[in-house]
C-alpha positions as CSV (number, residue, x, y, z in Angstrom):
1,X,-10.9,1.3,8.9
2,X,-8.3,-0.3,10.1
3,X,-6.7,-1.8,7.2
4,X,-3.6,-4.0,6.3
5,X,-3.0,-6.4,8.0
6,X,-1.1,-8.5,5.2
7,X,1.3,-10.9,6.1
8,X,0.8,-7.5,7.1
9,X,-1.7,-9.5,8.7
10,X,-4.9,-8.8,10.0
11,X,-5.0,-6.2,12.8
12,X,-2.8,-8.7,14.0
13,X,-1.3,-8.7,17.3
14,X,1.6,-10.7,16.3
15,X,3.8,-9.7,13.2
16,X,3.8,-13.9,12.5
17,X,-0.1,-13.8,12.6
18,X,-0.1,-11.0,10.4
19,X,2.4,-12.9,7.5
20,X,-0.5,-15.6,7.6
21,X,-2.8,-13.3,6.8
22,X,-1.9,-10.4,4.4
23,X,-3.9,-7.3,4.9
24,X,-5.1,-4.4,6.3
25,X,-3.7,-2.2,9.5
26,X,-1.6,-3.9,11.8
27,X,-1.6,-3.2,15.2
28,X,2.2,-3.6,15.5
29,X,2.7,-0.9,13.4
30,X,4.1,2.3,15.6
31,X,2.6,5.7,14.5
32,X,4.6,7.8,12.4
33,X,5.9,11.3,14.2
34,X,8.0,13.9,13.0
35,X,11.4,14.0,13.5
36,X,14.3,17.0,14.1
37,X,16.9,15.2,11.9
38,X,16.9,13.9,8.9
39,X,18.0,9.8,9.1
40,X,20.7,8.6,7.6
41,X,20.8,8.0,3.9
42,X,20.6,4.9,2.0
43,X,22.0,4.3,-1.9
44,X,19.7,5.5,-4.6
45,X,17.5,7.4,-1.7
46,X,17.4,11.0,-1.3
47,X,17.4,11.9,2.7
48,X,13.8,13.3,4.4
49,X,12.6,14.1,7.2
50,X,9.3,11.9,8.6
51,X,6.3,13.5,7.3
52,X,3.1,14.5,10.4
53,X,0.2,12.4,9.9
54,X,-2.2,13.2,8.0
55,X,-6.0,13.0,9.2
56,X,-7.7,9.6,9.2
57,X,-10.6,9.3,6.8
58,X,-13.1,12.1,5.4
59,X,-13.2,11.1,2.1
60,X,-15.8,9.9,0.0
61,X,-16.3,6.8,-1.9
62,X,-16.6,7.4,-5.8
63,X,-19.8,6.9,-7.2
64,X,-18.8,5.5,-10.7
65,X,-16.7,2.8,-12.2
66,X,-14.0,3.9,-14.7
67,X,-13.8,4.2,-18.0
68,X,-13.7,0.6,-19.1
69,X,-12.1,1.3,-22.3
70,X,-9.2,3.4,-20.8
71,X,-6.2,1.9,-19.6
72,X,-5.1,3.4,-15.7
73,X,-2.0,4.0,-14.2
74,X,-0.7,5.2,-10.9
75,X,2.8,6.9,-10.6
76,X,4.2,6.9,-7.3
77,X,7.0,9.5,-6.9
78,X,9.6,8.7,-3.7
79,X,12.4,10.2,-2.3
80,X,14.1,6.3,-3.2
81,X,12.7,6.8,-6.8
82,X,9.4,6.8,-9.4
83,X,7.4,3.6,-10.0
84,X,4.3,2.7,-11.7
85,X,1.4,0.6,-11.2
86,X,-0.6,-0.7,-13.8
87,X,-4.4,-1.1,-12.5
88,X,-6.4,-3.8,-13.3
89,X,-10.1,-2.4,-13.6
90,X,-11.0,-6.1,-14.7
91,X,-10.2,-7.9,-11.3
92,X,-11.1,-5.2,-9.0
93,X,-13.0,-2.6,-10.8
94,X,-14.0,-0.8,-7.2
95,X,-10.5,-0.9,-5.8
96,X,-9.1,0.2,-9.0
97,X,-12.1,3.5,-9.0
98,X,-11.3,4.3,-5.4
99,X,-8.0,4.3,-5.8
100,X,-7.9,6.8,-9.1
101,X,-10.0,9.0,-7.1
102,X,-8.1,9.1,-4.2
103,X,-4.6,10.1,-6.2
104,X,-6.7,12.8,-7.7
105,X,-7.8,14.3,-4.9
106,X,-4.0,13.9,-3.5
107,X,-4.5,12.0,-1.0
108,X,-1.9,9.9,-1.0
109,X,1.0,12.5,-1.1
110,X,3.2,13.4,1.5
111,X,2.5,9.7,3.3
112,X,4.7,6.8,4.3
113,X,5.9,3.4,3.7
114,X,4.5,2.7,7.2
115,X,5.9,-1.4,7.1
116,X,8.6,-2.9,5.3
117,X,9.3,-6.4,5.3
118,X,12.2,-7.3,3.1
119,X,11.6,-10.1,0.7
120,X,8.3,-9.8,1.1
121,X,6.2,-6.7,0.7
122,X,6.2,-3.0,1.4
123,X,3.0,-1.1,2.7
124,X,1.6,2.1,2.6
125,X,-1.5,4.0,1.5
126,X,-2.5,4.9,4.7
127,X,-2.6,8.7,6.2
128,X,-2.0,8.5,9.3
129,X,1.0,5.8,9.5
130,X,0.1,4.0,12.3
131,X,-1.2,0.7,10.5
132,X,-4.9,1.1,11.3
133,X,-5.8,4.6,9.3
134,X,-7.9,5.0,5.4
135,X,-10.3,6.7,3.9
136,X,-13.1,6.5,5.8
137,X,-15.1,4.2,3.8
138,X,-14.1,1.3,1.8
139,X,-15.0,-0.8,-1.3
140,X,-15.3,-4.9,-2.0
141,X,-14.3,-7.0,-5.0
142,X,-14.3,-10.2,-5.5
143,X,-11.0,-12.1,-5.4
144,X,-10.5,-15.3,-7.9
145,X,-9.6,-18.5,-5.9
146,X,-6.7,-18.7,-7.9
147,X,-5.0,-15.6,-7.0
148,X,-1.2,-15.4,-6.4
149,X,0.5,-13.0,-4.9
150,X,4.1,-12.8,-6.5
151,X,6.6,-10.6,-7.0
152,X,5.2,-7.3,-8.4
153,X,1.4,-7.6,-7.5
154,X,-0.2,-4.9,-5.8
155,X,-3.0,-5.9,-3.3
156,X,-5.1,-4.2,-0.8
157,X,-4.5,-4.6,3.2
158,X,-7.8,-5.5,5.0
159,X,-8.1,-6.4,8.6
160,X,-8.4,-10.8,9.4
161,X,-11.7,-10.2,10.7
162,X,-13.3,-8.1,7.2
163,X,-14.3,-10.5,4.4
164,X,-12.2,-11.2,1.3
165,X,-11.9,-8.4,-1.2
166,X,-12.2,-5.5,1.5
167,X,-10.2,-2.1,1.1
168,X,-9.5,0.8,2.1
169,X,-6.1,2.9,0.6
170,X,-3.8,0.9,2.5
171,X,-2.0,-1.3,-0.8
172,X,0.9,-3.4,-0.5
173,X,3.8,-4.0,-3.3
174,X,4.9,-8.4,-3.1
175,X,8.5,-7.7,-3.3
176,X,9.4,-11.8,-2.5
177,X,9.0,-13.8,-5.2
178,X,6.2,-15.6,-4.1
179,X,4.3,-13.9,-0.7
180,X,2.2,-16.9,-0.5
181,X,-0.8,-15.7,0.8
182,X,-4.6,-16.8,0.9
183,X,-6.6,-15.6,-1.9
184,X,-8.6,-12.8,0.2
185,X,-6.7,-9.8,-1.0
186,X,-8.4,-7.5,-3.3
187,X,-5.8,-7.7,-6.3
188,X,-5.5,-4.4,-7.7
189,X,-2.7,-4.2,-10.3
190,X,1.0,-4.7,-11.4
191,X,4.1,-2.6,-11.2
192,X,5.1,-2.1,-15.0
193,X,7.8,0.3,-14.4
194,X,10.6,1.5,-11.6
195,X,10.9,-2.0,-10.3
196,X,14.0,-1.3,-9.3
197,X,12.9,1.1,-6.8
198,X,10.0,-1.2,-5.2
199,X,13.1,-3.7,-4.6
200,X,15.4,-0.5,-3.3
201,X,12.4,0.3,-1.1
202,X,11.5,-3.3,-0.2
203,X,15.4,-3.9,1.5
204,X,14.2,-0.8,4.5
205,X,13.2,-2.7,7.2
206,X,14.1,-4.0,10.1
207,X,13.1,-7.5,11.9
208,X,10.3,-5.6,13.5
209,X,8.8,-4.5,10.1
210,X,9.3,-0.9,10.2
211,X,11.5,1.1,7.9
212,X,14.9,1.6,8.3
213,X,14.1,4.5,6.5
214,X,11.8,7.3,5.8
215,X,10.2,6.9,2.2
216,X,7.7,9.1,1.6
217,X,5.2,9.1,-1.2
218,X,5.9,12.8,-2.9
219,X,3.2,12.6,-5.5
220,X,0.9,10.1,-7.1
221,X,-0.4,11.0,-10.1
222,X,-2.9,8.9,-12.8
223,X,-2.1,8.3,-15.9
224,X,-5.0,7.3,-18.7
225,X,-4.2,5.8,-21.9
């Protein structure tokens, strides 16, 4: 599934197309490929080399819903730092299942921040860090006509052309204050902790939208309280 295209926009062909449209894999995004050297080193982030991709999908969508009287948090461990994301079963109790099963089985370690767009969101979640990779299935909530996505929300890339709700893994952190898209992204959750390290994170890109950078998602773990 080709996923994010976000403001991230849809698949999109053009980077402006995809800050209309806030989602799944974009199509701008270059693959990610290892590298000799390590890049230079920015304040507050430990230096790494670029990770190999990791294989697109093979993974299989979770056949329950969580606990509903547990609380569910993701901790997402960077070279640049440790936040945590608060998931809101409520709004998107698929997204929110998929994604604890996902962390469990490790699937998200040892990928990218494939897109950063400063002052507005950062990207990742998806294996093979070219914009267009998941899990090989996806899940669908519905999203409230109200929703807003500002500073701190975590939503879930889709492609312009799947219907509202859609994901894969690809998730995006709003870093802006106000990202001021369409109400089609599957809301997933908050970061409650380690802001400071999605703004660190959120400042690694360049005009063209990829990192300036190489963060790399060392562990994410769930937390149930």
């Amino acid at each position: 599934m080709t996923a994010l295209a976000l403001a991230l926009a849809g698949c999109g062909d053009e980077a402006k197309d995809e800050r209309d449209s806030a989602g799944g894999d974009s199509a701008t995004t270059a693959p990610a490929t290892t590298t000799t050297e390590a890049e230079p080193q920015a304040a507050g982030c430990k230096r790494v080399k670029k990770p190999a991709p990791k294989p697109d999908g093979g993974q299989e969508k979770p056949p329950n819903a969580l606990d509903s009287s547990k609380t569910y948090r993701l901790v997402v461990k960077t070279n640049c730092g440790e936040f945590t994301i608060q998931l809101d079963q409520k709004q998107a109790p698929k997204t929110s299942a998929s994604l604890v099963s996902l962390a469990e089985k490790k699937f998200f370690d040892g990928t990218t921040f494939h897109r950063i767009v400063p002052d507005f969101v950062i990207q990742g979640g998806d294996p093979t860090a070219t914009g267009s990779g998941g899990p090989g299935y996806s899940t669908r909530d519905k999203v409230p006509a109200d929703a807003t996505y500002t500073k701190g929300v975590v939503a879930m890339a889709k492609t312009q052309s799947e219907p509202p709700g859609t994901a894969g893994s690809q998730f995006y952190v709003v870093t802006g204050a106000d990202a001021g898209l369409p109400p089609e992204y599957a809301i997933v959750g908050k970061v409650v902790d380690g802001e400071d390290v999605v703004d660190r994170i959120g400042q690694l890109g360049d005009q063209s939208e990829q990192p300036t950078q190489t963060v790399v998602m060392t562990t994410v773990t769930v937390e149930e309280g």
